[in-house]
N, C-alpha and C positions, 0 to 999 in steps of 0.2 A: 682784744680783751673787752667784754662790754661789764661794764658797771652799774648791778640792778640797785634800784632803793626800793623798800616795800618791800623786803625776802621775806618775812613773816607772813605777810598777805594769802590769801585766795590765791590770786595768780603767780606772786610771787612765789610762790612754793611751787605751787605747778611748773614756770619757769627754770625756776633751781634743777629738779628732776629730767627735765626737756635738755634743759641742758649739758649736762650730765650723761645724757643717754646719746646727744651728737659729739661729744667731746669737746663744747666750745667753752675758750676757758672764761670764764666767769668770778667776777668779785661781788657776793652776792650780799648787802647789809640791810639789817632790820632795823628799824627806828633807835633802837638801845645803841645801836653802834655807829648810825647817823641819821642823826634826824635833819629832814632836807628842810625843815624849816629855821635851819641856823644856817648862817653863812660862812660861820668859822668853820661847822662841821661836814658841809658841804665841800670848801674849798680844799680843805684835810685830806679827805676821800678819794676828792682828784687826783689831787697832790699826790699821792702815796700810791693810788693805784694804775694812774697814766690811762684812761681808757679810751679804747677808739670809738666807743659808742657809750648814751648813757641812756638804760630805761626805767621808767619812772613809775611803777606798777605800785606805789601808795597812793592812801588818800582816803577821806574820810567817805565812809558809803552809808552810814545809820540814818537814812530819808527821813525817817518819822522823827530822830533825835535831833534833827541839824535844825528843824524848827526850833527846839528849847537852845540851842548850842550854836547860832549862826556862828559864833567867832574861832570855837574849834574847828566846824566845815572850814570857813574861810583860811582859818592857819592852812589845814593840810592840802587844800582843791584848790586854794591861790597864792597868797604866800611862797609854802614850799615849790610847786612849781616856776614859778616868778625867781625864785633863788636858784633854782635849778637848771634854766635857761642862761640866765644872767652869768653863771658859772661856764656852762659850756660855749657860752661864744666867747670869753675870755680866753677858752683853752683849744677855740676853732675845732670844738666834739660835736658831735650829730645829736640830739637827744628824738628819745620815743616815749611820747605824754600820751598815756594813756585817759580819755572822756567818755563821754555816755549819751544816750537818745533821750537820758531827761534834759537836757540842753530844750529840746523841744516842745512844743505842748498839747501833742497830739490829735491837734485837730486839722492834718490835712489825711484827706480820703485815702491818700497813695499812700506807697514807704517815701521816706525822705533820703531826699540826696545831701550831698554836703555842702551845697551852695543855697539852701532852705534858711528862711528869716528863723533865726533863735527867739526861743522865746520862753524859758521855765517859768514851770509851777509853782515854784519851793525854793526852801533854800539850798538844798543841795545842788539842785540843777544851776542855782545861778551861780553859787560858787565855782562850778566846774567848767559854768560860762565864761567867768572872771581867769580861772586859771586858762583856760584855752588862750585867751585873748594876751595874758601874760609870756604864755610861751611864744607867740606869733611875736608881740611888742621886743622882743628882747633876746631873740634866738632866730637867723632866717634858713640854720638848718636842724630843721625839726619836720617830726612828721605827729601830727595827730590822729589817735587811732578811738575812733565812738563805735564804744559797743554797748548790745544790751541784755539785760539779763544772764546775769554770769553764774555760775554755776560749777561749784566741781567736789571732789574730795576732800579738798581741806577746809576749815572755816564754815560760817554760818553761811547758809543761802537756801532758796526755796528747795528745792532740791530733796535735801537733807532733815527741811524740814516735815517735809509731805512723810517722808521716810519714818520718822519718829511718832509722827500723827497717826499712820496707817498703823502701826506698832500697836497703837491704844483702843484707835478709835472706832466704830462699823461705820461710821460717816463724816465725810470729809466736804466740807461746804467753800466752792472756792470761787472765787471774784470770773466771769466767763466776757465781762463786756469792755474788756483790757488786752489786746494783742500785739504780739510782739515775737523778736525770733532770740530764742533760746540758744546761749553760747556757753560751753565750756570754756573755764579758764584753762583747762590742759589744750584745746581745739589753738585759741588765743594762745598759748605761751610758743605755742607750736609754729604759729602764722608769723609771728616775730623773730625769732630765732630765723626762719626760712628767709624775711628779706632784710636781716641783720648786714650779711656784703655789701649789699648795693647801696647799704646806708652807711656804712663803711670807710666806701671805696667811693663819696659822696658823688654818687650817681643823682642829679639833676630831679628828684623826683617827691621835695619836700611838700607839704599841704597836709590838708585833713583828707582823712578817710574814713568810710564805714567797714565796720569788718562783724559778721554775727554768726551763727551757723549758719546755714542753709534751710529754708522751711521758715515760716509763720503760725502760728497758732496763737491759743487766747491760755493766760493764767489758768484754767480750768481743763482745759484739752493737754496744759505739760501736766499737770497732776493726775489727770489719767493716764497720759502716757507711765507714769512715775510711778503708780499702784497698779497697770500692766507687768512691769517689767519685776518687783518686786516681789509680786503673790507666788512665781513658781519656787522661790530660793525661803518665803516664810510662811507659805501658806495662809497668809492675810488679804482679805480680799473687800477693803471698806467701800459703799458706794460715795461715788464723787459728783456731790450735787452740785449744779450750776446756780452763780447768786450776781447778784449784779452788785458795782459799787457803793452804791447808796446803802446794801444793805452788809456792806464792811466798810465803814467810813474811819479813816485813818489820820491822822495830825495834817499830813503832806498831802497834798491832792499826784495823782499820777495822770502820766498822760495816756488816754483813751487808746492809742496807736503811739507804738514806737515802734514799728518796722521801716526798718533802715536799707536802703536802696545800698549793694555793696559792687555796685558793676562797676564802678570806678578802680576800686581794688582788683577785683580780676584782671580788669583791664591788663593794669599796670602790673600785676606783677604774677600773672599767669595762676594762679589758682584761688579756689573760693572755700567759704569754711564749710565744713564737714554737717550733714545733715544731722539739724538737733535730735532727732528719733531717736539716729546710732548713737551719738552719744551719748544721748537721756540712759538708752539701756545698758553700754557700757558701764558709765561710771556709778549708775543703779547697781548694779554687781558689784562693781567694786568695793561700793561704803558696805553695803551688807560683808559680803568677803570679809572685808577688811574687823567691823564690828562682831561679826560670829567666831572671828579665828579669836579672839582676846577674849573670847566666851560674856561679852557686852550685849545691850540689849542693840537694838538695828542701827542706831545712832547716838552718840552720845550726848 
């Protein structure tokens, strides 16, 4: 039985569905039914559902908001984590804490491995710093999984947004001097579930990892990919002009490069994530699919 927090989430929803489609049984809760930043509602959870795994696919992602909000980032990306941990080595559970390549600050030339000096931007990055360091201080089986740029059918994300933009717009002006490897959260919900056993069945193989899709690109090159795959299903074809940061200046500074070295994950557990192109164009079908069957405009 593993026991997700964040069912509501991006991934979390993706997860539900993954799961569901391998038959793995699942107790899936959203913040409303427990929020992993109480202890009492934490231990409840446990208590009640006995899991042999616990993953942890919430947490606060609003970059630009967590500067006005340090202390709600902090609640959900340390806090709740830190309770989360602290829970499962009580109950001798494996936990999977999901982080991110804002941990980093983009200035080294290569992808980053995951023995690379931390060092965020912002305040979401350092909260999710803080929560990493809380899972390690207070749980020694756990695995941490940094990915970047997530992406799917449920929830807000770039994606989704390019989607609705292209819908209005003839021109789409997007950040080009920011690269990074584009991941679905169904890719991600997929990758977990797969080494879900051997986390389990506590196979020797706790630490941090990188896991993303497959493929590098820059914010501008996925938004072409994104109005590619869109114009044959809406017949919208807006040009997507390349603009540098300076000239989209945001609350949160991002880091220049988050491409994340994942050869440790393969290593380890025999497969790597799914080349972001297939599934930029997949789940591109999909949202439209999904928006033109309920007779909506491309995104809601």
């Amino acid at each position: 039985m593993i026991l997700l927090f964040g069912a509501n989430g991006q991934l979390g929803r993706d997860f539900v569905r993954a799961a569901k489609a391998r038959n793995v049984p699942l107790a899936a809760l959203a913040r409303a039914e427990a929020d992993m930043s109480s202890e009492g509602a934490v231990r409840d959870a446990m208590a009640r559902h006995r899991p042999n795994l616990v993953v942890n696919a919430g947490a606060y992602t609003k970059v630009d908001l967590a500067e006005k909000e340090p202390e709600a980032a902090r609640l959900d990306n340390e806090t709740g984590p830190r309770i989360l941990a602290q829970a499962c080595a009580a109950a001798s559970i494996p936990l999977v804490h999901v982080s991110t390549d804002y941990v980093f600050d983009g200035t080294k030339p290569g992808a980053y491995v995951e023995t690379d000096p931390i060092a965020p931007l912002g305040v979401y990055g350092a909260t999710k710093c803080a929560g990493e360091a809380a899972v390690r201080e207070a749980l020694r089986d756990h695995l941490i999984l940094r990915t970047a740029w997530v992406y799917g059918e449920f929830g807000n994300n770039f994606l989704k947004t390019m989607l609705r933009l292209a819908a209005t717009r003839d021109e789409l002006r997007v950040v080009a001097d920011q690269r990074g490897c584009p991941t679905s959260s169904a890719d991600l919900a997929q990758a977990i579930l797969r080494i879900a056993p051997r986390l389990m069945a506590k196979d020797s193989i706790w630490g941090t990892y990188h896991y993303t899709g497959e493929g590098v690109t820059t914010w501008h090159g996925f938004a072409t990919r994104i109005v590619a795959a869109q114009a044959p299903l809406t017949g919208r074809a807006p040009r997507v002009t390349a603009i540098t940061t300076a000239d989209y200046p945001t609350p949160a500074r991002r880091p220049a490069n988050s491409e994340l070295d994942c050869s440790l994950f393969a290593r380890t557990f025999g497969f790597a994530g799914r080349p972001w192109t297939e599934e930029t164009d997949t789940i591109t079908r999909a949202v439209i699919g999904t928006e033109q069957g309920r007779g909506a405009p491309h995104v809601a």
